[in-house]
OpenMM code with the backbone's topology and positions (N, CA, C; nanometers):
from openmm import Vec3, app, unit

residues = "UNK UNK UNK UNK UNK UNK UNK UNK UNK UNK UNK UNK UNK UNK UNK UNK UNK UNK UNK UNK UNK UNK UNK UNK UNK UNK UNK UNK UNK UNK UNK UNK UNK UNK UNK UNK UNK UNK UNK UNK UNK UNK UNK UNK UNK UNK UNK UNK UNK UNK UNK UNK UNK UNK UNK UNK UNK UNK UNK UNK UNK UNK UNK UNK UNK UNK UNK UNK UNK UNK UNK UNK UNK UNK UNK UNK UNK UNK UNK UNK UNK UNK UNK UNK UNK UNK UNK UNK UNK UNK UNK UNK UNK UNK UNK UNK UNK UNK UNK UNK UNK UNK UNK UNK UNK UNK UNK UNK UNK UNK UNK UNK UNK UNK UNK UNK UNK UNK UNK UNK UNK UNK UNK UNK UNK UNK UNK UNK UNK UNK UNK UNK UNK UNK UNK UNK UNK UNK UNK UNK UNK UNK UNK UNK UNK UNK UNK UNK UNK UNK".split()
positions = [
    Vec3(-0.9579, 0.8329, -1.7767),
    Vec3(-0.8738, 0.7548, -1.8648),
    Vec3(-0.8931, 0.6069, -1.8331),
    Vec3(-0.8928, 0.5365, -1.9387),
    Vec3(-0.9098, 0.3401, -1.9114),
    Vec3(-0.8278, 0.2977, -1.9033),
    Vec3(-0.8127, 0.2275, -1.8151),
    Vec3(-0.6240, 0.1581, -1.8343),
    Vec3(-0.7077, -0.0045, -1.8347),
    Vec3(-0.5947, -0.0536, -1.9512),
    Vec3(-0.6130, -0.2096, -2.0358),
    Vec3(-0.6265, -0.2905, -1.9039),
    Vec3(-0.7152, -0.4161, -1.9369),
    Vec3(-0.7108, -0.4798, -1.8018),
    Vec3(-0.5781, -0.5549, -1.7972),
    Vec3(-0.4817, -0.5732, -1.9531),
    Vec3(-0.3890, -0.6664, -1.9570),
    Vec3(-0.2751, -0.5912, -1.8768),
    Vec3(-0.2998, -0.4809, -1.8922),
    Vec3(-0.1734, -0.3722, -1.7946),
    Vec3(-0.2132, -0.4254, -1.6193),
    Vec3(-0.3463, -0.3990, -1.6212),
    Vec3(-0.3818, -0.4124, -1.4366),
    Vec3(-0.3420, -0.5711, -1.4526),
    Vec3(-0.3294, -0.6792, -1.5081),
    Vec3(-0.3224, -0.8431, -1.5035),
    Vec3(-0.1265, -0.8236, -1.4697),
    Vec3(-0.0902, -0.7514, -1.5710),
    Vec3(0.0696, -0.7303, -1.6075),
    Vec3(0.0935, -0.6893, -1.4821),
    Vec3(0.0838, -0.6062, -1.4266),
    Vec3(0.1245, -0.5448, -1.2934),
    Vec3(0.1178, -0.6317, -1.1860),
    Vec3(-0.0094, -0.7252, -1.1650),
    Vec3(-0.0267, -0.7952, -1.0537),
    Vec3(0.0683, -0.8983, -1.0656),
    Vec3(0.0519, -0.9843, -1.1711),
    Vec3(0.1902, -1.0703, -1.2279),
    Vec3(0.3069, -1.0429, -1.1595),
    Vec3(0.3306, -0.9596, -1.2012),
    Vec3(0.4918, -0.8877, -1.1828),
    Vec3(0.5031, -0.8533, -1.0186),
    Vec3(0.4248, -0.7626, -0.9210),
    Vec3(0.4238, -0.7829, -0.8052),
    Vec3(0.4307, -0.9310, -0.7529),
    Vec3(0.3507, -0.9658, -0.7544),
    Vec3(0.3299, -1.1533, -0.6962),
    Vec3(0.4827, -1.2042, -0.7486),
    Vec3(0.5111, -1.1724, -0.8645),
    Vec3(0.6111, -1.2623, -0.9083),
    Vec3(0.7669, -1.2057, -0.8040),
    Vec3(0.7967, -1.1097, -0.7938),
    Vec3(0.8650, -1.0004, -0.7575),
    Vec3(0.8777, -1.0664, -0.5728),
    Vec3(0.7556, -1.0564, -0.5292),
    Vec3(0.7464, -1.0647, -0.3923),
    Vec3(0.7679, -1.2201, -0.3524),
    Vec3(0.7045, -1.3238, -0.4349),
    Vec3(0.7325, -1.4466, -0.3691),
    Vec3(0.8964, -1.4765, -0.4507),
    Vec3(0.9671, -1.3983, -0.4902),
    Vec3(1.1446, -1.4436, -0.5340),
    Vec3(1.1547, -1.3714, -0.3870),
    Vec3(1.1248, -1.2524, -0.3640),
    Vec3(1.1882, -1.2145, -0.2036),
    Vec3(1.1708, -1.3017, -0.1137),
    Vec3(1.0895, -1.3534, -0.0681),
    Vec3(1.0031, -1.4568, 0.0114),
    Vec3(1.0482, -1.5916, 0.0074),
    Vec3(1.1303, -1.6363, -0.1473),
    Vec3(1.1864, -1.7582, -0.1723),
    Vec3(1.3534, -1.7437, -0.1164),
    Vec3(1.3851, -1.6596, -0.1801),
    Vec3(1.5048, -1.6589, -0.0995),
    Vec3(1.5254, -1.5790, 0.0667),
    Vec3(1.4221, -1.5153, 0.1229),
    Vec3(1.4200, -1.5006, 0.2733),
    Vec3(1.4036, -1.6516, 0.3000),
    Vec3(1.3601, -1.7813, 0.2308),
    Vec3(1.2775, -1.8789, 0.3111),
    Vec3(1.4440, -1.9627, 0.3450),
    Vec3(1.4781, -1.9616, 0.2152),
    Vec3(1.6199, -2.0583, 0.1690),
    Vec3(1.7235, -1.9947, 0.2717),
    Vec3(1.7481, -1.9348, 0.2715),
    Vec3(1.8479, -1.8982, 0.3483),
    Vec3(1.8358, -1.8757, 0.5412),
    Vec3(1.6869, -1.8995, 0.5331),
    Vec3(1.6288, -1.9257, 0.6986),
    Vec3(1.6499, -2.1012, 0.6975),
    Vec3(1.6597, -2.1760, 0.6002),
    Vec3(1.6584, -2.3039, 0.5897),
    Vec3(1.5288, -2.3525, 0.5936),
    Vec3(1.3908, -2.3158, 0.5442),
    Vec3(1.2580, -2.3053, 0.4787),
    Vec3(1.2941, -2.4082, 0.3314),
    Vec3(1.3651, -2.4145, 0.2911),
    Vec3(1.3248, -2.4843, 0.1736),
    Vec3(1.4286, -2.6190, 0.1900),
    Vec3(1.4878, -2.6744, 0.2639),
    Vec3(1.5948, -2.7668, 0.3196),
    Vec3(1.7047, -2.7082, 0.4116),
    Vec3(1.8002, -2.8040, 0.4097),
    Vec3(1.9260, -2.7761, 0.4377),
    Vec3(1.9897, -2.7468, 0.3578),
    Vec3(2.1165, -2.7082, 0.3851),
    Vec3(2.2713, -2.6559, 0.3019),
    Vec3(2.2534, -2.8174, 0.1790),
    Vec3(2.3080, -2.8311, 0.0678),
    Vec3(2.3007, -2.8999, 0.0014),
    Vec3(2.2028, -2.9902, -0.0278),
    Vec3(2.0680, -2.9418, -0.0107),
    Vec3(1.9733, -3.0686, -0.0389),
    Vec3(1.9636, -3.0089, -0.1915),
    Vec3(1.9213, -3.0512, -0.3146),
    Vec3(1.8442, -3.0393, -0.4670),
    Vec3(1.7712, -2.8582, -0.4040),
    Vec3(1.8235, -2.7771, -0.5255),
    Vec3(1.7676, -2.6559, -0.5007),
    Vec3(1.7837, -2.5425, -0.4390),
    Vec3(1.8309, -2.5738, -0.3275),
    Vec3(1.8829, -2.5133, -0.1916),
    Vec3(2.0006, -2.4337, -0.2164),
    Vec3(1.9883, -2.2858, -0.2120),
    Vec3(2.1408, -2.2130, -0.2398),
    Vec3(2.1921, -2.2026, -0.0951),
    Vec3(2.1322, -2.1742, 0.0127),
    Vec3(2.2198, -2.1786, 0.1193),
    Vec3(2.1456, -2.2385, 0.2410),
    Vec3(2.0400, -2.2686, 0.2710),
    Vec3(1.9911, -2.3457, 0.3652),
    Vec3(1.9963, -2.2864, 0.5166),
    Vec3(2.0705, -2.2536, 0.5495),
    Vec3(2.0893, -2.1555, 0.6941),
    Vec3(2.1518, -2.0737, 0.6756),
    Vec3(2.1506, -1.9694, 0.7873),
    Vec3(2.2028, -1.8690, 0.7892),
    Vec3(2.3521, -1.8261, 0.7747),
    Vec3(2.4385, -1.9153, 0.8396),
    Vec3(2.5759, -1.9569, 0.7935),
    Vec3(2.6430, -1.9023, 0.6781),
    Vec3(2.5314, -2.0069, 0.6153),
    Vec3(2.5880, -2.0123, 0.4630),
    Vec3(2.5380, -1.8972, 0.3880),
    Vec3(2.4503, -1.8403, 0.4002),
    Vec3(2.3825, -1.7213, 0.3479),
    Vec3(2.5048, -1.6083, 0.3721),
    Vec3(2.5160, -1.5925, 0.5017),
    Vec3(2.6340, -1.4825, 0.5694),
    Vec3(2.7729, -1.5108, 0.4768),
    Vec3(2.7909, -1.6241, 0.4531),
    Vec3(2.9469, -1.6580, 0.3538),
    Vec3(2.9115, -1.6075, 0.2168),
    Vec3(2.8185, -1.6329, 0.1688),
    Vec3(2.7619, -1.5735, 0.0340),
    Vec3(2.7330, -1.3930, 0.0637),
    Vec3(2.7475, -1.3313, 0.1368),
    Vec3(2.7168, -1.1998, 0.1439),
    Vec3(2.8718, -1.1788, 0.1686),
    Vec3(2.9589, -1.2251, 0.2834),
    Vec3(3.0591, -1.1793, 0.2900),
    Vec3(3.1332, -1.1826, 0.1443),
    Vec3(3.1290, -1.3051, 0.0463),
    Vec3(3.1866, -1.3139, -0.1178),
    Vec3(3.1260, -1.1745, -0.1549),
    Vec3(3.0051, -1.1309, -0.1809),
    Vec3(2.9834, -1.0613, -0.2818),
    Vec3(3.0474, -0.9332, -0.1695),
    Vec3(3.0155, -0.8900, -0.0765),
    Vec3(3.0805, -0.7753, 0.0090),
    Vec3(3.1823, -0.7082, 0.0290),
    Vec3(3.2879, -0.8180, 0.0159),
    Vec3(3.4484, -0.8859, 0.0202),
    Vec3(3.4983, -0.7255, 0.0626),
    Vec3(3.4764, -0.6337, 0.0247),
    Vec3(3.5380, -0.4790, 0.0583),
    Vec3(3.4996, -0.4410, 0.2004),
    Vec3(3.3631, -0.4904, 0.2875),
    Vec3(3.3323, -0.5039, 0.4043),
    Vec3(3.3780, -0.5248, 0.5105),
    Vec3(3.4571, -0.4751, 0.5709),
    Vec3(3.5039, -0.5540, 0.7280),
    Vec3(3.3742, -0.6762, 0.7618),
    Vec3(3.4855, -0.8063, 0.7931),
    Vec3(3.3635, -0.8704, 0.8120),
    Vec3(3.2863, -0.8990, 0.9432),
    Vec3(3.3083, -0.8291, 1.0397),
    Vec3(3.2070, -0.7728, 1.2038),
    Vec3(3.0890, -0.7195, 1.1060),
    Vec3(3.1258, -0.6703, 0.9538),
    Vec3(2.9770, -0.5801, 0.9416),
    Vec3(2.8512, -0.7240, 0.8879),
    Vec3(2.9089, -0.7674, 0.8326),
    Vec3(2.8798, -0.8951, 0.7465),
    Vec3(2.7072, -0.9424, 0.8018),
    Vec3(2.6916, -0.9925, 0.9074),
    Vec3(2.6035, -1.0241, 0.9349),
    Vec3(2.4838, -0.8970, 0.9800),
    Vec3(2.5303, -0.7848, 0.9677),
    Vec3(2.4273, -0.6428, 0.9801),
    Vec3(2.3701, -0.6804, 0.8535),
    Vec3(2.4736, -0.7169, 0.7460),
    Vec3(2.4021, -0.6357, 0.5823),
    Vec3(2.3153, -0.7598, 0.5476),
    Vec3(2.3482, -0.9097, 0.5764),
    Vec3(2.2534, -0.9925, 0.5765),
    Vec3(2.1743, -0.9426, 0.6092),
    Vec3(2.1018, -0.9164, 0.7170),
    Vec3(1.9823, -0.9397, 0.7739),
    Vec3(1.9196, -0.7675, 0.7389),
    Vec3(1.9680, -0.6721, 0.7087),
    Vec3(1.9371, -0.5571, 0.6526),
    Vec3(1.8947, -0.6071, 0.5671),
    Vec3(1.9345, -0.6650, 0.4570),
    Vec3(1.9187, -0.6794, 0.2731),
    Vec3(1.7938, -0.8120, 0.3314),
    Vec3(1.7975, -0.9058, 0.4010),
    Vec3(1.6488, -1.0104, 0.5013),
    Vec3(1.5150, -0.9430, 0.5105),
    Vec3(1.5348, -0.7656, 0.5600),
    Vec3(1.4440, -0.7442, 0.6373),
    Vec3(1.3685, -0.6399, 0.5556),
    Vec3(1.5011, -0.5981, 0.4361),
    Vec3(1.4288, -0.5529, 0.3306),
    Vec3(1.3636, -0.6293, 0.2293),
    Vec3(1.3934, -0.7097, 0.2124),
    Vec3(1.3589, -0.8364, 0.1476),
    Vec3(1.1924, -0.8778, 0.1693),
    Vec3(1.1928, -0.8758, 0.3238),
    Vec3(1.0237, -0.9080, 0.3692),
    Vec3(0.9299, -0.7600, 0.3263),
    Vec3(0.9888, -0.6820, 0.3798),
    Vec3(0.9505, -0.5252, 0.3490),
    Vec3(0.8900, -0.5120, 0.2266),
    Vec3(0.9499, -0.5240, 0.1601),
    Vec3(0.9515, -0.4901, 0.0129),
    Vec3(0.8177, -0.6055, -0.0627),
    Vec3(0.8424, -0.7226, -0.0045),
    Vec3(0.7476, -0.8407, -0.0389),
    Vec3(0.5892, -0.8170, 0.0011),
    Vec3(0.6578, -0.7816, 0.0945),
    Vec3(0.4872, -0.7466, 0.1676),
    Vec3(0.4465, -0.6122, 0.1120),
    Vec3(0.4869, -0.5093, 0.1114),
    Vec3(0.4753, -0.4056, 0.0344),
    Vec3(0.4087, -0.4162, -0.1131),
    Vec3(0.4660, -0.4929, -0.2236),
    Vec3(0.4608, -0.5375, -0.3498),
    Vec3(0.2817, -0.6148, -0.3242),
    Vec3(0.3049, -0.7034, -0.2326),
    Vec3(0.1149, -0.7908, -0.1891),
    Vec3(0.0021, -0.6815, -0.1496),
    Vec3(0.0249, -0.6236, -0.0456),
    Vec3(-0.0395, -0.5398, -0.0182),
    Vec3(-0.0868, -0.3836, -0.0768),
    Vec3(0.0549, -0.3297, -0.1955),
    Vec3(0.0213, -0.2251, -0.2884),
    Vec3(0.0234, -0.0985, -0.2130),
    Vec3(0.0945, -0.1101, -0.0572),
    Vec3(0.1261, -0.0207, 0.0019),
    Vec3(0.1852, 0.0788, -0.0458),
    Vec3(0.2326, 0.2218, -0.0410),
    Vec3(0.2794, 0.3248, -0.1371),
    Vec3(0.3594, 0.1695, -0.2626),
    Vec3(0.2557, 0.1801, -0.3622),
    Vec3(0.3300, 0.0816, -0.4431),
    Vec3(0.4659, 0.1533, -0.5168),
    Vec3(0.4277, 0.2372, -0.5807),
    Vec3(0.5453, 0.3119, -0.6792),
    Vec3(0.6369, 0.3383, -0.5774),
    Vec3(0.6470, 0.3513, -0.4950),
    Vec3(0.7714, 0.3452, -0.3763),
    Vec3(0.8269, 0.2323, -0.3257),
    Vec3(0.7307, 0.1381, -0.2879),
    Vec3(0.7697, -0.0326, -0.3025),
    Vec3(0.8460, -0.1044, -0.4450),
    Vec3(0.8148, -0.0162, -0.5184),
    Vec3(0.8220, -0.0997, -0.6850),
    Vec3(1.0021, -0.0585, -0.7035),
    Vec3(1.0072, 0.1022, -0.6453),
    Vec3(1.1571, 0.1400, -0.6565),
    Vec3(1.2480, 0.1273, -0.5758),
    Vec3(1.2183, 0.0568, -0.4490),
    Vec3(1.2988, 0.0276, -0.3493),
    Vec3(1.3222, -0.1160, -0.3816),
    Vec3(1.2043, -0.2005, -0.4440),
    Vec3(1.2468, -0.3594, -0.5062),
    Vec3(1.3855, -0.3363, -0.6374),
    Vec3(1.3487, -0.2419, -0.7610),
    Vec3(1.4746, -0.1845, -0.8437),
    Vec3(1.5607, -0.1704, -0.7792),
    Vec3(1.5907, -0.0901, -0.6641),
    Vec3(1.7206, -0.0022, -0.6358),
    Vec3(1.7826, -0.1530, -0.5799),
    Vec3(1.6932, -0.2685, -0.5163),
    Vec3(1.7435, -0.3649, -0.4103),
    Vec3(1.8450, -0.4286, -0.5191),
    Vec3(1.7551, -0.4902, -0.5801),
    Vec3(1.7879, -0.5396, -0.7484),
    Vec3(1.8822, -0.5375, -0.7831),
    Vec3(1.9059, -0.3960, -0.8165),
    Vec3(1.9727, -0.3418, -0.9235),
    Vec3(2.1621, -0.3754, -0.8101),
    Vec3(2.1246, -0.3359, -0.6660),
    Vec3(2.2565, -0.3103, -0.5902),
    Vec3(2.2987, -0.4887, -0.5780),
    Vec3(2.1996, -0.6116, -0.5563),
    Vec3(2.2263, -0.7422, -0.6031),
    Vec3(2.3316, -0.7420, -0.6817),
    Vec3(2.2735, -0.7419, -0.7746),
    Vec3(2.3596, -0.7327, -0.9251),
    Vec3(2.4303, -0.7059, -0.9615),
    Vec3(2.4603, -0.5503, -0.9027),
    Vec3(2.6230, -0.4876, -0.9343),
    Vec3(2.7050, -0.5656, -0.7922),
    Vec3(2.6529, -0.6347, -0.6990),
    Vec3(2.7248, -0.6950, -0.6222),
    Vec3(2.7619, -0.8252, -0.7021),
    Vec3(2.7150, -0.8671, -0.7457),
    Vec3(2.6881, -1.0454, -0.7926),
    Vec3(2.8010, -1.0088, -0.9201),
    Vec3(2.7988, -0.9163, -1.0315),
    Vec3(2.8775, -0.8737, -1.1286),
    Vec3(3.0245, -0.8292, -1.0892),
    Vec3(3.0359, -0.7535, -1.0056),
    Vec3(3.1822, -0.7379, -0.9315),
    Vec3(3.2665, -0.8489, -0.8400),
    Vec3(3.1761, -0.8996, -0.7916),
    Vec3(3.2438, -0.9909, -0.6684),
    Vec3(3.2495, -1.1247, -0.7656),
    Vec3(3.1341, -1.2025, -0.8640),
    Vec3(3.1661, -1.3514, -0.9272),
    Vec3(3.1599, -1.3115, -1.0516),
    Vec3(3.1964, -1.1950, -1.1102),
    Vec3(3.1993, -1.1825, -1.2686),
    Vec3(3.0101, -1.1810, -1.3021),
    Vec3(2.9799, -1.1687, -1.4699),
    Vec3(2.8701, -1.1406, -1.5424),
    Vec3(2.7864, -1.3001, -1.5444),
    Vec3(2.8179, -1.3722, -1.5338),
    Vec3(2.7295, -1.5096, -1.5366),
    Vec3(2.6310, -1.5018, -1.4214),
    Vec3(2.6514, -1.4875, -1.3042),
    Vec3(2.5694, -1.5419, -1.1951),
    Vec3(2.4189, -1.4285, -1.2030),
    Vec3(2.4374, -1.2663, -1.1883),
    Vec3(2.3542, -1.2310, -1.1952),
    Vec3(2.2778, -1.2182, -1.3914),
    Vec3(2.2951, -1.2763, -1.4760),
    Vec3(2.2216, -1.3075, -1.5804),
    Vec3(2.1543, -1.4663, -1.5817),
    Vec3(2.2181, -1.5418, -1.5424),
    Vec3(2.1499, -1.6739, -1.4720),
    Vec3(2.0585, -1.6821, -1.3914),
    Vec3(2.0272, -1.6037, -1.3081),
    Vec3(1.9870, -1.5793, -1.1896),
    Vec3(1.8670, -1.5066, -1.2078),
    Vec3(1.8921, -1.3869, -1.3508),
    Vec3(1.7987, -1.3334, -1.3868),
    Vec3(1.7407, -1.2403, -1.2608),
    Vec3(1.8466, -1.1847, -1.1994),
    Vec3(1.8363, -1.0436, -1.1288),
    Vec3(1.8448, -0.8687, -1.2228),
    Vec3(1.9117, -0.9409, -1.3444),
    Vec3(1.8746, -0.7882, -1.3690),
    Vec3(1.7298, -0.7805, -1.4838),
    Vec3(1.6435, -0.8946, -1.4837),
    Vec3(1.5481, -0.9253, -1.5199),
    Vec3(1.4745, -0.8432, -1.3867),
    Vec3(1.4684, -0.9431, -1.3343),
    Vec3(1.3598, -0.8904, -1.1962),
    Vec3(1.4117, -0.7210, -1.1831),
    Vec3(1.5173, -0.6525, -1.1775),
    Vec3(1.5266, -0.5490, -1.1474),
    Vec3(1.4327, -0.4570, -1.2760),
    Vec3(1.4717, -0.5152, -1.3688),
    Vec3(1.3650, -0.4231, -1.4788),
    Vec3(1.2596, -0.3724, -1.4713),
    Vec3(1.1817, -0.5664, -1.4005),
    Vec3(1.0775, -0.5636, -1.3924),
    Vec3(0.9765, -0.4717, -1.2909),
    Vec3(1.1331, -0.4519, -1.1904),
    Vec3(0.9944, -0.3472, -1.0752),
    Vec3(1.0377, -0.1728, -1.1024),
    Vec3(1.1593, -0.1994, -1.1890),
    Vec3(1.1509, -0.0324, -1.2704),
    Vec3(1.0537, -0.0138, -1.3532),
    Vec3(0.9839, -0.1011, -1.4334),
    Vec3(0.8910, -0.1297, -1.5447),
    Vec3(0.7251, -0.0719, -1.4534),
    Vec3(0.7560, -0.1491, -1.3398),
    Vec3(0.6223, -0.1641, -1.2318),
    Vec3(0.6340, 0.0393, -1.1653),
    Vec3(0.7519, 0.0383, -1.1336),
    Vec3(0.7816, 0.1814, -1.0814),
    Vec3(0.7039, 0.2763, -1.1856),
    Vec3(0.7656, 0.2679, -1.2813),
    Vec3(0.7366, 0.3643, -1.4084),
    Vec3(0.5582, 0.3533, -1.4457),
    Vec3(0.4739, 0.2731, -1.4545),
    Vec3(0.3695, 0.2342, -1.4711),
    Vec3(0.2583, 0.2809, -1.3935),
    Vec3(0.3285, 0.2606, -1.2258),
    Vec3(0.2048, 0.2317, -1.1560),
    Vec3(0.1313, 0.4296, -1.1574),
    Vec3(0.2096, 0.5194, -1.1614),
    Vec3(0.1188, 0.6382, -1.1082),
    Vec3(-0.0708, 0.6380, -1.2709),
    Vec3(0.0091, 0.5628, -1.3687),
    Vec3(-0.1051, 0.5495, -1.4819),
    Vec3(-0.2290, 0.4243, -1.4184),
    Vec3(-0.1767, 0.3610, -1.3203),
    Vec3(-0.3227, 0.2559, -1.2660),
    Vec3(-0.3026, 0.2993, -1.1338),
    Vec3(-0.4058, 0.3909, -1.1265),
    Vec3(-0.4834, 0.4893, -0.9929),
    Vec3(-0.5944, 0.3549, -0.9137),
    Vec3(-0.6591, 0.3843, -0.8321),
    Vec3(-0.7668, 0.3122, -0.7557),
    Vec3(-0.9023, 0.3552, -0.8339),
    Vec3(-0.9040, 0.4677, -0.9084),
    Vec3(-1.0309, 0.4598, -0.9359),
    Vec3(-1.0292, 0.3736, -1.0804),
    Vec3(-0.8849, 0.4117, -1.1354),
    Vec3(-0.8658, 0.3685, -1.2889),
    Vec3(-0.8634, 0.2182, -1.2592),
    Vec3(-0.8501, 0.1741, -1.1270),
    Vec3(-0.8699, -0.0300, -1.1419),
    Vec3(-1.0337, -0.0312, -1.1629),
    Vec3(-1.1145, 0.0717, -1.0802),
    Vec3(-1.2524, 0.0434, -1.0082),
    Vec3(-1.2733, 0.0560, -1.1798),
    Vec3(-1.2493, 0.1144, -1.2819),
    Vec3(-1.3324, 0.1479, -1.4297),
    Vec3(-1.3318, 0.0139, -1.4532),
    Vec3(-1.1604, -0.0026, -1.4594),
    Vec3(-1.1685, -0.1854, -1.5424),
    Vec3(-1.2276, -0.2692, -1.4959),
    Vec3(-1.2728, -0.2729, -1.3625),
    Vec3(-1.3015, -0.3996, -1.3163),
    Vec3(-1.4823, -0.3893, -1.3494),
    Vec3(-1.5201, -0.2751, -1.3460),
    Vec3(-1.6463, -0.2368, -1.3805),
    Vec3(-1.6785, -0.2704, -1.5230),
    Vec3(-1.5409, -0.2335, -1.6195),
    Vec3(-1.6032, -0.2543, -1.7462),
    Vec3(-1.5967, -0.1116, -1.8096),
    Vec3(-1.6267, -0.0206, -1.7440),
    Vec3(-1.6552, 0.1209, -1.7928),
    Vec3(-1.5428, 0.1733, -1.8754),
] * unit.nanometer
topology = app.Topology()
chain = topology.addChain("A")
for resn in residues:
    res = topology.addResidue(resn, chain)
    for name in ("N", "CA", "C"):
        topology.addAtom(name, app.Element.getBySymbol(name[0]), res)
């Protein structure tokens, strides 16, 4: 079977795109992209990252608070690197959804419907259900046809 090269272009897109938002906000919240209030910057250190998890968490005892940061951190890299590398991808693609998707219903319960449609998290979540659903149709040999031409 041929799979379109615009599908194998679509997919890579969407990984890359997928993995450097994980990577952008692991950076921001390590304080990689400034400090707390510089232009851009949602939380700048870790601090402030942990206050933004405890808001959306708020049902959490907060001793747990700084576990689920750095859990939701370490999945964050996981998942990024996973998405680059194409490691079990369709398993990377649904663990980026499920991450997504649990964002969102956090971001929707805890600050109301604006932040995660602004934010365009349940965009990105689509997008790696879209990637989930897709990838078992672009196999390794089905890239080797397109890239061949065949």
């Amino acid at each position: 079977m041929y799979v379109n090269r615009n599908l194998l272009i679509a997919c890579w897109a969407v990984r890359i795109a997928l993995a450097m938002a994980f990577l952008s906000a692991v950076a921001d919240r390590l304080g990689f992209w400034g400090p707390p209030g510089s232009p851009g910057v949602s939380w700048g250190a870790v601090a402030q990252y942990e206050a933004y998890v405890a808001k959306l968490n708020w049902f959490v005892p907060p001793t747990l608070i700084p576990a689920i940061g750095w859990m939701a951190t370490v999945a964050e890299i996981l998942i990024a690197i996973g998405l680059i590398v194409g490691w079990h991808l369709r398993w990377v693609a649904l663990a980026a959804a499920v991450l997504l998707t649990t964002f969102a219903t956090a971001m929707f319960t805890a600050l109301g419907p604006k932040p995660p449609l602004d934010y365009s998290v349940l965009s990105a979540a689509s997008a790696a259900f879209l990637l989930y659903a897709v990838t078992p149709v672009v196999s390794r040999n089905q890239v080797a046809q397109a890239h061949s031409g065949a």
